[in-house]
Phi, psi and omega in degrees: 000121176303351180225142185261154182316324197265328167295328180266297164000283155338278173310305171287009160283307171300311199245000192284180199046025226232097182291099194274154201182099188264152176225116217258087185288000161084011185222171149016278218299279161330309202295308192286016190260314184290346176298305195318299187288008175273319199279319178262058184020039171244110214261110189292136168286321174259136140245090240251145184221139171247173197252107166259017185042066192205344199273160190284160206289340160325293182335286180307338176245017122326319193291281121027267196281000153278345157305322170293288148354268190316325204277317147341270183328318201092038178229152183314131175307183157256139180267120189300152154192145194202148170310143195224157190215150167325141159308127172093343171315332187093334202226151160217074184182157152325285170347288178294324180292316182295268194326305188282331172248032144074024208199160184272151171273179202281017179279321180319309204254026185074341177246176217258335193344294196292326197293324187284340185290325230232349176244328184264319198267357183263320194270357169268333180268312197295312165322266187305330209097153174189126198312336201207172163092180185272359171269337218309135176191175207252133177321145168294136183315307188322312167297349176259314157303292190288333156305210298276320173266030184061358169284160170272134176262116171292114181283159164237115225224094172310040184261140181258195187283356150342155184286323189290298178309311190340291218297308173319342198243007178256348181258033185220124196294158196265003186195161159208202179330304206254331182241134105009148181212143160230139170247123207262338177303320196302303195295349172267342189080057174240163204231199172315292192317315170290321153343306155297298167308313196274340181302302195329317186259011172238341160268324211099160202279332173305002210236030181235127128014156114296197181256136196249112139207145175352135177282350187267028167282138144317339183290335194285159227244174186263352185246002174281302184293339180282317134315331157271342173285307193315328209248323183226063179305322175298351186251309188301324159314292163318327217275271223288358166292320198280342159291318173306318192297287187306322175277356185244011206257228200246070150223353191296147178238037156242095190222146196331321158308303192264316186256003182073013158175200183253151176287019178234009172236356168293302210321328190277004187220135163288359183241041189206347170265134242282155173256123148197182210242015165270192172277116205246061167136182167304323180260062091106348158238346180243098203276143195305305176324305166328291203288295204273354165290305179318305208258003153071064182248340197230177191244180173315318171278009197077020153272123207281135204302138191209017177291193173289309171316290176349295208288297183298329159308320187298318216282268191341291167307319191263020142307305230274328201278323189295135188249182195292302218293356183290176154284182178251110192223178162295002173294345197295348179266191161271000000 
């Protein structure tokens, strides 16, 4: 049995009885928080995802096949939800939002604002409701039942015991106004790995994930980008616009004077692009444009390279770049 008597113990001690609320990122962490709780019978009323029109084309069929998955189980499927934005805004997406203010998302500058604009405050609406406005819709029976009976509703939050998670879920209040937080991977003591093992051994190794994020995050790794030219160059395109956009647009703080050149004439050499300890691009020290002149991934226009050689270079390097701690998903094939 993948969960030990003490384990499921431990969880339905914490969450049973509980008006449960997964809050469901499509990756590793979250896919096995939903295993977990299948194994210790305990069943969510919601499982809420939010949609950034931004995700790898992987994602969406993970995404899929956890559908399939829930209706197998008999549980509510997940329920999509995504920021709907005012007439006239020009944009309805993260994307469109960097591209309409010239600007990086804010993981870039170090703050979190798009994950709360664009991930948190919609699956908090998708719950509660909201009276007006272009999100408006009427609260989940779950948010209705507990005003009425006075429960509190428990989120459930994929961070496992990695060190990066610890510190995020020890720097997040254990409650606020409307909701309650349980991390429930923490309370098994699990770490990636076991993640990867209880999806492998209770779906199979085709149902374990990529790592679920924007193809444009500052977060992503140099063997991440190298996997994204091979497997999705149109999104990595996108990806090196919206920097280009941002670093070049009325907000750029590169300027010719100080640095001897232009930033479309740094990006191409390696020795000539300012060493500093702000943000110079998407990889929040790196600008990606840069990273892909350097590493002969883009043509003279920025375009990502897409012969056979190519493809196979890419896969090779970022195979070569990926350290023991990724997961072991589907990116390890060609």
């Amino acid at each position: 049995m993948p969960l030990t008597h003490r384990q499921r113990h431990q969880l339905r001690a914490k969450l049973g009885d509980r008006l449960l609320a997964v809050c469901y990122g499509v990756g590793v962490d979250s896919t096995a928080l939903l295993v977990a709780l299948k194994l210790a019978g305990l069943r969510p009323r919601i499982i809420t995802c939010a949609d950034l029109n931004a995700e790898k084309r992987l994602t969406l069929d993970h995404l899929d096949q956890m559908q399939r998955i829930l209706a197998q189980w008999g549980w509510p499927p997940v329920s999509m939800c995504r920021k709907k934005t005012l007439p006239g805004t020009g944009y309805d997406d993260l994307f469109g939002n960097c591209i309409a203010n010239q600007t990086l998302p804010s993981l870039a500058f170090g703050m979190k604002s798009c994950s709360s604009k664009w991930k948190r405050i919609p699956q908090d609406q998708l719950i509660k409701g909201v009276k007006s406005g272009p999100n408006a819709a009427e609260p989940h029976p779950i948010w209705i039942e507990a005003r009425r009976t006075g429960q509190r509703i428990l989120k459930l939050i994929g961070y496992d015991c990695s060190p990066a998670d610890i510190r995020r879920s020890r720097n997040l209040p254990e409650a606020d106004a409307d909701f309650d937080y349980e991390y429930p991977l923490q309370i098994l003591g699990w770490m990636r790995a076991d993640c990867i093992d209880i999806i492998t051994e209770v779906l199979g190794a085709d149902h374990v994930p990529v790592k679920s994020a924007c193809f444009f995050c500052p977060a992503t790794k140099q063997w991440e980008l190298f996997w994204l030219a091979a497997h999705e160059p149109d999104l990595l395109e996108r990806a090196l616009f919206l920097e280009r956009n941002a670093l070049t647009g009325r907000h750029s703080r590169f300027d010719e004077v100080e640095f001897g050149a232009s930033w479309e004439e740094m990006v191409r050499s390696a020795d000539r692009f300012p060493s500093s300890n702000t943000t110079v691009g998407l990889g929040r020290n790196f600008a990606w444009n840069q990273w892909a002149r350097i590493n002969d991934v883009v043509d003279d226009a920025f375009r990502v390279k897409r012969g056979a050689a190519d493809r196979a270079r890419f896969l090779i390097m970022s195979d070569r770049l990926r350290g023991d701690d990724n997961a072991r998903d589907a990116r390890c094939v060609a």
